[in-house]
N, C-alpha and C positions, 0 to 999 in steps of 0.2 A: 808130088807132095812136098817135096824136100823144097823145088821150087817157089812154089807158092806160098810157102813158109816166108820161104827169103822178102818175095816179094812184096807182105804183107810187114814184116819186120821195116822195110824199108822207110816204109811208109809211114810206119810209127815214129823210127828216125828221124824224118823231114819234121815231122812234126814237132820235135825235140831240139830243133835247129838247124839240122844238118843238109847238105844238100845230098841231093841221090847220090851221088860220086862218092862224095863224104862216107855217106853212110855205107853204100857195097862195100869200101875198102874196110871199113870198121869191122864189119862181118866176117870176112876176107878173114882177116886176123883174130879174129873170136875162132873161127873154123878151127885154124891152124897153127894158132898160139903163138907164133912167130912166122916172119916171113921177108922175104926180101922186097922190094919196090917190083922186082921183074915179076918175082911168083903171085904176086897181089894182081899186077898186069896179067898175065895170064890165065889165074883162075878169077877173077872178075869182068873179062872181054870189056876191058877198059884201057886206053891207049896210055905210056908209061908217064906222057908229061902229065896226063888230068891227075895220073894216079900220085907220083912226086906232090902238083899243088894241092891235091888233097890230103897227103900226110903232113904237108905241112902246116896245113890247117886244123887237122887233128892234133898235132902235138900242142899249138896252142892250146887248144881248149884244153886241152892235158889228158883226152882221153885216149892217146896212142905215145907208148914212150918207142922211145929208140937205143936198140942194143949195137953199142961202136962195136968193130970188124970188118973184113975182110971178106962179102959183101955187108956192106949195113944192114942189119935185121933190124925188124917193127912189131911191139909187142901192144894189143888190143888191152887194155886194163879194166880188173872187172866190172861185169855191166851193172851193176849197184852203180858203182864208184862213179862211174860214166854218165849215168842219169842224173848223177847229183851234180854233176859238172855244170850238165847242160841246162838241168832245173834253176840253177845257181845262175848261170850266164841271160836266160830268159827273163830271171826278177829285175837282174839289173836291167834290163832293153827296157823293160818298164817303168821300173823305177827312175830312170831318166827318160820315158817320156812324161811320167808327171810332173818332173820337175820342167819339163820344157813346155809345158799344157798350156800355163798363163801367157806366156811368150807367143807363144805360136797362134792359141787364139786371137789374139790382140793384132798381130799381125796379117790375121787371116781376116778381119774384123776392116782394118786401114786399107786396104786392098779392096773389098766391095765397098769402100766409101767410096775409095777415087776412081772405080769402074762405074760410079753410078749409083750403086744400089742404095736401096733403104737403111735406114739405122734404126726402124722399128723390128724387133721380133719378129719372127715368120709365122709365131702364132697367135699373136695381137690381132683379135678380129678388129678388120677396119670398113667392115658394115658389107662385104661383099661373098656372096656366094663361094665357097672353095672346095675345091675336091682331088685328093691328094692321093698317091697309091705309097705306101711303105714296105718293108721290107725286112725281113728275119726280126734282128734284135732293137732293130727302130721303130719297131711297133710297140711293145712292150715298155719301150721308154717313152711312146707318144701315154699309153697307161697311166704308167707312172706321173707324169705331167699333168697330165689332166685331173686325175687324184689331188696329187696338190694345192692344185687352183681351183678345187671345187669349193664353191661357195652354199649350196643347198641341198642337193640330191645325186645319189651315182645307183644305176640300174646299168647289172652287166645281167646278160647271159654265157659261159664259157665254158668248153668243153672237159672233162673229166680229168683229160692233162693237162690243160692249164692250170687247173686249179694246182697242181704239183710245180711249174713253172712260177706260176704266182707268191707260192710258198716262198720258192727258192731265193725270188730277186724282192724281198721285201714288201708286196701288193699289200698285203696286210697288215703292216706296221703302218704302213699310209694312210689307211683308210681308218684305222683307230684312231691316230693322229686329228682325221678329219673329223669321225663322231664325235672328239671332246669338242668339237667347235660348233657340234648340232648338227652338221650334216648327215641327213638320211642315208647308209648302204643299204640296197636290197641284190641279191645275190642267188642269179637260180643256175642249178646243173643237173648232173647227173651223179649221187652220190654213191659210188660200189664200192668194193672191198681194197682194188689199189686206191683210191684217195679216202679213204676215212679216217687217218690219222689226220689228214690237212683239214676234210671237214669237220672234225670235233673241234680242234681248235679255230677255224674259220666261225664256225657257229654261234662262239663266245665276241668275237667281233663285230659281225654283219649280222643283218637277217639274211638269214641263209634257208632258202625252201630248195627240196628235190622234185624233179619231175623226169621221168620217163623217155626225155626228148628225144628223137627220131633222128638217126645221122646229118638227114636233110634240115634241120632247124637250125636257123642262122643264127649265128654268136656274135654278142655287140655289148660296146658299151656305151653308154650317155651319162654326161655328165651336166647336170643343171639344165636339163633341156637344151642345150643348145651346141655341143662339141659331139662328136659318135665316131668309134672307132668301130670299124665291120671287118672284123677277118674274114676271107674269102679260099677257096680252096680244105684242103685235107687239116684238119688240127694240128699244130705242133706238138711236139713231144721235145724240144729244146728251144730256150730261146733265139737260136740263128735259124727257124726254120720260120716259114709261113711269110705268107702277107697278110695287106690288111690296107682297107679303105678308108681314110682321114677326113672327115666333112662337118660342115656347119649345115647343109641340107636343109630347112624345117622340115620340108614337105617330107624326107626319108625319115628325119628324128621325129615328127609324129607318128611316121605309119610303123614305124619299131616300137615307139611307148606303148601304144594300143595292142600293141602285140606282147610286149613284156610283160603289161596288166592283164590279160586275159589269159596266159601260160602261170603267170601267178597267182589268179583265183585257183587255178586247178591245180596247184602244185601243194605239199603236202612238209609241213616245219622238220627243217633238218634232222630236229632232238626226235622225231620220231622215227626217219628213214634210218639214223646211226642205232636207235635201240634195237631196231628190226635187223640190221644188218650184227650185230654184236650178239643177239639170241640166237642168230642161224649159226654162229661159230661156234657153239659152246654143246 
């Protein structure tokens, strides 16, 4: 038990900055409130030089001080304190990658000039057939993009959690965005008890209808007739999960509209699945 604890603790560490080494000694010394570099070595089964360059890189960060004496002792600092360290040291990593974003694009940009490549967009349809697989959080942003650049119409279908992922990264403020401009949202899912806060207010947005849809009903979107992102596989529940298919297709984006329209006859206006769902609570 005790182990598995650890193990798990680790993990969360790495995640926090640290590397595993890093992180066992940190532990190590949470355990035992102090300790020397050898006792850290031997109740960690970690060999004494990794355990040395890993204190020394805990005192930086500042979340391991050190008590002078005759052996030198290592005091863990508390794990509040710690996390604010590490939380702290994280914003900055980012915060200078944004500052480094324009730079780095730019240079990443002069480099596929002189390898050759295009200096048109990768999504500038240039009259020819494409079909693209994506990935976790790059689907979501192909979404997002194609939102933006909608010129007339957006029909999705998407699964119960997305719609709570949608929430999260803004889908909706987009697509508002785009009805002051006249474009059409039509919008079907499945509306239950964990998303109905997202569909009351989704509602006020898009035309939002519920239907009943079957695991097996494929989720997509199309934008203007003519772009369609098709997730494939289990739904996400965050955005670094799932794929998803990126195509200009006609022959797929019509045989998806035909199908959008007819799961949209038979679907039933949101304002009526949230009342039904808001009376059975009460």
């Amino acid at each position: 038990m005790i182990e598995r604890k650890r193990n798990e603790l680790i993990k969360n560490l790495v995640s926090f900055g640290l590397t595993p080494v890093q992180a066992q000694a940190y532990l190590t010394l949470l355990r035992f409130n102090s300790a020397t570099a050898k006792s850290i070595s031997r109740n960690s089964d970690i060999n004494r030089v990794d355990i040395y360059r890993a204190l020394r890189h805990l005192k930086k960060f500042g979340i391991v001080e050190e008590k002078l004496g005759n052996p030198t002792q290592f005091i863990a600092v508390d794990p509040d304190q710690a996390l604010e360290v590490l939380i702290a040291s994280k914003l900055r990593s980012v915060d200078h990658l944004r500052v480094s974003k324009t730079e780095t694009r730019n240079k990443l940009q002069e480099f596929k000039m002189e390898a050759g490549g295009s200096a048109l967009d990768e999504d500038v349809d240039v009259g020819e057939m494409f079909l693209r697989v994506v990935w976790g959080e790059q689907q979501f942003k192909r979404v997002q993009k194609a939102v933006l650049g909608s010129k007339r119409e957006i029909i999705t279908i998407f699964a119960p959690s997305v719609m709570i992922i949608y929430d999260q990264i803004g889908i909706p403020e987009l697509e508002a965005e785009r009805r002051r401009d006249n474009v059409r949202v039509r919008a079907l899912t499945n509306i239950n008890p964990e998303n109905l806060d997202q569909a009351s207010l989704y509602s006020k947005i898009v035309e939002l209808r519920h239907n009943d849809l079957p695991p097996s009903q494929l989720r997509y979107t199309i934008v203007d007739g003519e772009k369609l992102i098709l997730p494939v596989g289990e739904p996400p529940f965050n955005v670094n999960e799932g794929t998803a298919l990126w195509t200009n297709s006609k022959i797929l984006i019509a045989a998806l509209k035909a199908d959008f329209e007819a799961l949209w006859e038979d679907s039933i206006p949101a304002k009526e699945r949230i009342q039904l769902l808001l009376a059975t609570q009460h």
